[in-house]
C-alpha positions as CSV (number, residue, x, y, z in Angstrom):
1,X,40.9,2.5,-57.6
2,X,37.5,0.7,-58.0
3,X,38.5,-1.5,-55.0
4,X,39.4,1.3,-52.7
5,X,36.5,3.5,-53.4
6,X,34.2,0.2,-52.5
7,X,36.0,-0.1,-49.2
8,X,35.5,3.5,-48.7
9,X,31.8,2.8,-49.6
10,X,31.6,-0.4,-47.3
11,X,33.5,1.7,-44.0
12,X,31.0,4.5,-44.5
13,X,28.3,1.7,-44.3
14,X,29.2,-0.2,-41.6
15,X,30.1,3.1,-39.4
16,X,27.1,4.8,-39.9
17,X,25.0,2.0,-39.3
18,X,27.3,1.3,-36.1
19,X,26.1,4.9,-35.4
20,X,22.5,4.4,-35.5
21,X,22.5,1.7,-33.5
22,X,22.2,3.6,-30.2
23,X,19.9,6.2,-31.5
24,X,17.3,3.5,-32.8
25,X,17.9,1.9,-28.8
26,X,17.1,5.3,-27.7
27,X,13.8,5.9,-30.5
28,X,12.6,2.7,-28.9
29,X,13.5,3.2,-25.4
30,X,11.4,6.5,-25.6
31,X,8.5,5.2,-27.1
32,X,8.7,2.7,-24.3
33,X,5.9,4.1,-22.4
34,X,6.6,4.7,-18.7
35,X,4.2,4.2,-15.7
36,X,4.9,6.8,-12.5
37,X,4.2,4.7,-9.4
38,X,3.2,6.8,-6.0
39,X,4.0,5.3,-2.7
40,X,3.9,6.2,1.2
41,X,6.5,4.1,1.9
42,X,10.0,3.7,1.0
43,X,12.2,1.8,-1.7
44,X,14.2,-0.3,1.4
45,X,11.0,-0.7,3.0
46,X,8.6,-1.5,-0.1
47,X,10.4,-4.5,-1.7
48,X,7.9,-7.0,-1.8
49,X,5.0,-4.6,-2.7
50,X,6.9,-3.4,-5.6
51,X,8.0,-6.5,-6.6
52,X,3.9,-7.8,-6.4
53,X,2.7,-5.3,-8.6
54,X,5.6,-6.0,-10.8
55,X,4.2,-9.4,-10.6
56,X,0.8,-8.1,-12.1
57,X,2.5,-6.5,-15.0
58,X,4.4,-9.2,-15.7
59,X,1.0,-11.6,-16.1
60,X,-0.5,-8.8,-18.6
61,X,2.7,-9.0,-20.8
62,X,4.8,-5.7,-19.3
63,X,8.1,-6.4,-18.4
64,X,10.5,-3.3,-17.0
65,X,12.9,-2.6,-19.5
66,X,11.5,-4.2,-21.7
67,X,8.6,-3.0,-22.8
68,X,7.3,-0.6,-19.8
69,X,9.5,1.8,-17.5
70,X,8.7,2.5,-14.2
71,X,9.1,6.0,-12.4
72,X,8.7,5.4,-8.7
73,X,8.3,8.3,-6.1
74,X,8.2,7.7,-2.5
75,X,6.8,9.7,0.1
76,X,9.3,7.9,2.9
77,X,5.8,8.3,5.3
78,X,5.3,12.3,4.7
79,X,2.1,12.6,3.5
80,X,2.4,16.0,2.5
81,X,5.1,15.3,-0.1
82,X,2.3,13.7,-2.0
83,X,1.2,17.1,-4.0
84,X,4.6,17.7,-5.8
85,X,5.7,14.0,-6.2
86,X,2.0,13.7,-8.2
87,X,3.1,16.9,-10.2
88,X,6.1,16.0,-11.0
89,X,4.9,12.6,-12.7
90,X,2.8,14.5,-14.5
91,X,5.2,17.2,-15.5
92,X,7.1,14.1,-17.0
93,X,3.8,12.9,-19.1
94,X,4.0,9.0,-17.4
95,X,1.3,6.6,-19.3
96,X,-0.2,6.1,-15.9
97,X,-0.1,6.6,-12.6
98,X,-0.3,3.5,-10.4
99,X,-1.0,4.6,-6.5
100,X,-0.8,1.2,-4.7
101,X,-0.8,2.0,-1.2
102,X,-3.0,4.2,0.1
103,X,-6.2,6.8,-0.7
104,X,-3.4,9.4,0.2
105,X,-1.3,9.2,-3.0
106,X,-4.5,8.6,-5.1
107,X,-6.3,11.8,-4.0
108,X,-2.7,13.6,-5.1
109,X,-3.0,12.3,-8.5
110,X,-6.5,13.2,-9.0
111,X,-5.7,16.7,-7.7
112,X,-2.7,17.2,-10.2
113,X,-4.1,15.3,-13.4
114,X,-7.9,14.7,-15.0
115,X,-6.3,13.2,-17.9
116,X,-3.5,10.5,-17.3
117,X,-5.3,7.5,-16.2
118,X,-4.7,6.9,-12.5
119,X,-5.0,3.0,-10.7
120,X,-5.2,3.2,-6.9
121,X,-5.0,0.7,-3.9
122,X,-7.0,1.8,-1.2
123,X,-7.5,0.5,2.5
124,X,-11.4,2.8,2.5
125,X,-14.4,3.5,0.1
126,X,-13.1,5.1,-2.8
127,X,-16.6,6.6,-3.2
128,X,-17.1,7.9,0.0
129,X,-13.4,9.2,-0.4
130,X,-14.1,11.1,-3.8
131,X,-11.8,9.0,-5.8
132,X,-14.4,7.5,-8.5
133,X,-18.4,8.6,-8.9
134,X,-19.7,4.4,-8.2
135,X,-17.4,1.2,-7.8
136,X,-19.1,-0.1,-11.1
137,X,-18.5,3.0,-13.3
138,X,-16.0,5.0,-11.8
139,X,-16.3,7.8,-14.3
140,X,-13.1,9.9,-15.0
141,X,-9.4,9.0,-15.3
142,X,-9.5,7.0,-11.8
143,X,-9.9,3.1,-11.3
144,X,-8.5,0.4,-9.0
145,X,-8.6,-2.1,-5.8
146,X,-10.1,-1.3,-2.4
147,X,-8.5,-3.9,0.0
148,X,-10.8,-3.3,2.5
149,X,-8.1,-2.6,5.3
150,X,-11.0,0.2,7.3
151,X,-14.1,-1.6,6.6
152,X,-12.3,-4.3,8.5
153,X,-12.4,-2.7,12.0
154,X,-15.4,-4.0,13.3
155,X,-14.0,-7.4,12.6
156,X,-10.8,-6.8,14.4
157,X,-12.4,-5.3,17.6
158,X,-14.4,-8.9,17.7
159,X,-11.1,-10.9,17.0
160,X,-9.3,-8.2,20.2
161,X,-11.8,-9.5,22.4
162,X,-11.9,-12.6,21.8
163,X,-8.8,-12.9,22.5
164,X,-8.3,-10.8,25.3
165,X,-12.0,-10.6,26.7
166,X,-11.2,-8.7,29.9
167,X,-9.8,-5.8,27.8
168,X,-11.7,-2.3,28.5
169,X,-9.7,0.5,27.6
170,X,-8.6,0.3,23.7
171,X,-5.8,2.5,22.5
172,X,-6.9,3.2,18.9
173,X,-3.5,5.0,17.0
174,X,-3.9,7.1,14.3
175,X,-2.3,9.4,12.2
176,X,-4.1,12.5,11.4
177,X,-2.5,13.3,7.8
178,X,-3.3,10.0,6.5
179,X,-7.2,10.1,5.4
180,X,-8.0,7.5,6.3
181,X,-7.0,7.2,9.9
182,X,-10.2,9.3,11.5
183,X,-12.8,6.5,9.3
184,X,-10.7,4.1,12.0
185,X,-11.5,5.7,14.7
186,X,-14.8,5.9,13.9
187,X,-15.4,2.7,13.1
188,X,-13.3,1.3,15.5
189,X,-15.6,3.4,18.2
190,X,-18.9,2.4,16.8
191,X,-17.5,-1.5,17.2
192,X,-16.8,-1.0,20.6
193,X,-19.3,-3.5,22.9
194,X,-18.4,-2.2,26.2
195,X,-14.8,-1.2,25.6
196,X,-13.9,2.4,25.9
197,X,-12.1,3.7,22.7
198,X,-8.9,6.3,23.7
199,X,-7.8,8.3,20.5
200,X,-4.2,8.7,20.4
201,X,-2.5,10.6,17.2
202,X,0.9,9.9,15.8
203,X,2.0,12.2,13.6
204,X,5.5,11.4,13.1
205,X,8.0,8.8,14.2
206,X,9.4,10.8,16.8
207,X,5.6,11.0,17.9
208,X,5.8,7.3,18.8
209,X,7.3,6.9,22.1
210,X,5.4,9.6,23.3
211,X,2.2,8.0,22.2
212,X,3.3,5.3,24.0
213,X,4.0,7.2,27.3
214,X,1.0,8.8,27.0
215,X,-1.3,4.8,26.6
216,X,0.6,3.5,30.1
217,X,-0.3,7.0,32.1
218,X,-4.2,6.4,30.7
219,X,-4.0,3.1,31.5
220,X,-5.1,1.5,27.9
221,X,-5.7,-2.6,27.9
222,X,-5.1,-2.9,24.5
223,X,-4.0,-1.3,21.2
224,X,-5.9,-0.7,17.7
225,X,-3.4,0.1,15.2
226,X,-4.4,2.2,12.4
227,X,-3.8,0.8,8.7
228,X,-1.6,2.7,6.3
229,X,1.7,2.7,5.1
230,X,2.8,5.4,8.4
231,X,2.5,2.7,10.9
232,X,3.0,0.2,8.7
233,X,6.7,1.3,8.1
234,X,7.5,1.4,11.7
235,X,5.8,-1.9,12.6
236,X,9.5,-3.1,14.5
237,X,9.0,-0.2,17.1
238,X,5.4,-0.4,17.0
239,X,5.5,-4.5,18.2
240,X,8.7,-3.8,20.4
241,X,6.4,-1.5,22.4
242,X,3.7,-2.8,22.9
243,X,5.4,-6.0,23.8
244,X,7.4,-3.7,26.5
245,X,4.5,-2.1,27.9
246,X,2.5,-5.4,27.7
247,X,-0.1,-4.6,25.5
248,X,-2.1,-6.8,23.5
249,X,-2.3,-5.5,20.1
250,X,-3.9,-5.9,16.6
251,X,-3.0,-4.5,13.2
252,X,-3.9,-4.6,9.4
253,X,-1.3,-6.8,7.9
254,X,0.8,-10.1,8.3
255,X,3.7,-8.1,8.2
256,X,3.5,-7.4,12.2
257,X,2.7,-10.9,13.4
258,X,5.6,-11.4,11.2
259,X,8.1,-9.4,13.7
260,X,6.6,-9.8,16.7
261,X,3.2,-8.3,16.9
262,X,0.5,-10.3,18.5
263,X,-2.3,-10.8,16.0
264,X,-3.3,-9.1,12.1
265,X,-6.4,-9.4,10.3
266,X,-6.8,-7.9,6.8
267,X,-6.5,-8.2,3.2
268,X,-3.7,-10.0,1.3
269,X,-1.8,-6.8,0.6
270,X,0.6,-8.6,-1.8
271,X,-2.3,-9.9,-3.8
272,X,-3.9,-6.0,-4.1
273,X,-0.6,-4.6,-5.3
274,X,-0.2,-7.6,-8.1
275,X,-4.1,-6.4,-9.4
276,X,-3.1,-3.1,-9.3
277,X,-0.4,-4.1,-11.5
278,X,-2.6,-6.3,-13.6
279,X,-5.2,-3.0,-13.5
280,X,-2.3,-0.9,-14.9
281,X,-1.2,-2.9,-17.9
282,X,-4.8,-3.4,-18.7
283,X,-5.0,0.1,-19.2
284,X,-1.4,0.7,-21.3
285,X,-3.2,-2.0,-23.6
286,X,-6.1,0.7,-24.2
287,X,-8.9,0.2,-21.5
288,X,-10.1,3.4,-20.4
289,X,-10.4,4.1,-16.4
290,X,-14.5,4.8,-16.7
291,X,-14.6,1.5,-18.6
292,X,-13.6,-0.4,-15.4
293,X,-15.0,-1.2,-12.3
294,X,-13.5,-0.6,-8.8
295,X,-12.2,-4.5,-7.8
296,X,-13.0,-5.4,-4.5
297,X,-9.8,-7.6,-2.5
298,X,-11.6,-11.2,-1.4
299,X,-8.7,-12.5,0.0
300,X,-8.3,-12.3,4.2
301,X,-6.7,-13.7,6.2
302,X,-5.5,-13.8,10.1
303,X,-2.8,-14.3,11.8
304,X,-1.6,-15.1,14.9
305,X,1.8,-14.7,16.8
306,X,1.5,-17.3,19.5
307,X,5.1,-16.9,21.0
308,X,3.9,-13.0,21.6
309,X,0.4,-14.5,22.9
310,X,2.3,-16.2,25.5
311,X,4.5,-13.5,26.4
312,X,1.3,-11.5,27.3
313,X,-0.1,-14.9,29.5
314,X,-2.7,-14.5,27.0
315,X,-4.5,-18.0,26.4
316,X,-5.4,-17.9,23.0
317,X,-9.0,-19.5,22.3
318,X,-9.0,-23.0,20.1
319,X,-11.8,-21.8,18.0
320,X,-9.7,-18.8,17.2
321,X,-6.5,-20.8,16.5
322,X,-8.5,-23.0,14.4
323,X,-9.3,-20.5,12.0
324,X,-6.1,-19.0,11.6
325,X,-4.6,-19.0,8.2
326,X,-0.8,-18.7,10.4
327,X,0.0,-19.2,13.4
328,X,3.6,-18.1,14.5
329,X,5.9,-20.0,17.0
């Protein structure tokens, strides 16, 4: 009798401790705490960006599923779905909210929360934009990179004409949801030596062919593509068209050399995402927002297409290949 009441004992042991087991998985996957990350883009077309600022976790100690979960929300380039994907982060009380790609996405957040720290990636000045009060105290729940993708138009109208000197009529494409489009233009028309700058607005990716229609009945030389995740999602069409309607273009990122486009200037954009991840895990280890400063991207670099230069009988300058960081054949 003694023996079967221990077994009993024993079974009741082993069973209810069999039991807790998922519960204490699910006590610790809860406490796990859980970053909401806002993007532009897509998941399909985002890969590498994700996988960056992954990357910058990973180098602070935060490994998904292990210790952090991520929440990502994508916008699939319609900026206007910012305002509920921001809200609904915060509805689920996320540790952080890490907007990487754009001033967009980071303006949502600051509109829906003053509380849950927020760590952006932004292409303008996050002070000009209202994002932080000064780049070395930012004040508030808001912190992060500028990569430096606007202040770099003046610098990308030089490059345009040095390598395509007899250029006079600049196509600069914008998209009027995205913030930080109209600072482009701006910029991109107080850069202008000589050229004439010729707004044209894309609003959607139906918009694009028209745009396009519209650049070969003014009779553009060249193209100024706009930063920002919009454009940057459609770069394929974007460097299939301008090759068809022989227009020399420029653009932010590598990422359109990379499928045909002629030439990119711009920030390291893999290298922003990985410190907004490094950012982010600094602040699930306890820094406060306020406590740190706006980091500024100083890594650039250009590159150059040279089977696409050719295609345009472009002849492109020694001095300029010479301080390519990539040039494609």
């Amino acid at each position: 009798m003694a023996s079967y009441i221990a077994r009993r004992k024993f079974l009741a042991t082993l069973l209810g401790g069999a039991a807790a087991w998922p519960l204490a998985a699910r006590a610790q996957q809860s406490a796990m705490p859980v970053i909401g990350y806002l993007d532009a883009g897509s998941a399909a077309e985002r890969t590498r960006q994700v996988a960056a600022f992954r990357k910058g976790l990973g180098e602070t100690g935060y490994q998904e599923g292990q210790n952090v979960a991520l929440e990502l929300r994508w916008a699939e380039g319609q900026y206007g779905r910012f305002g509920e994907l921001a809200a609904d982060l915060v509805r689920r009380r996320v540790s952080v909210i890490a907007t990487p790609g754009g001033a967009a996405a980071a303006l949502a957040a600051k509109a829906a929360t003053a509380t849950i720290p927020i760590v952006f990636g932004v292409g303008s000045d996050p002070v000009q934009a209202g994002l932080v009060a000064s780049l070395n105290r930012p004040g508030g729940n808001v912190t992060g990179i500028n990569f430096f993708t606007v202040e770099l138009v003046a610098k990308r109208m030089q490059l345009m004409r040095e390598l395509a000197p007899a250029v006079k009529r600049v196509a600069v494409l914008v998209n009027p949801t995205d913030p930080e489009g109209y600072q482009t233009l701006r910029d991109a028309q107080a850069a202008a030596d000589g050229q004439q700058i010729v707004a044209v607005e894309v609003a959607s990716g139906s918009d694009i062919d028209a745009a396009f229609a519209r650049m070969a009945r003014e009779q553009v030389d060249a193209l100024f593509v706009a930063p920002g995740t919009f454009f940057n999602t459609r770069r394929v069409q974007l460097a299939i068209l301008a090759a068809r309607h022989a227009l020399p273009a420029i653009y932010s990122v590598r990422a359109y050399p990379e499928v045909g486009g002629l030439i990119s200037y711009g920030t390291d954009v893999l290298d922003a995402f990985r410190q907004v991840g490094v950012y982010t895990a600094r602040i699930l280890k306890g820094a406060r927002p306020a406590d740190l400063p706006v980091l500024q991207s100083t890594k650039f670099e250009l590159v150059i297409n040279l089977n696409t230069a050719r295609a345009l009988g472009l002849e492109v300058p020694p001095t300029l290949l010479a301080r390519a960081d990539e040039v494609i054949e």
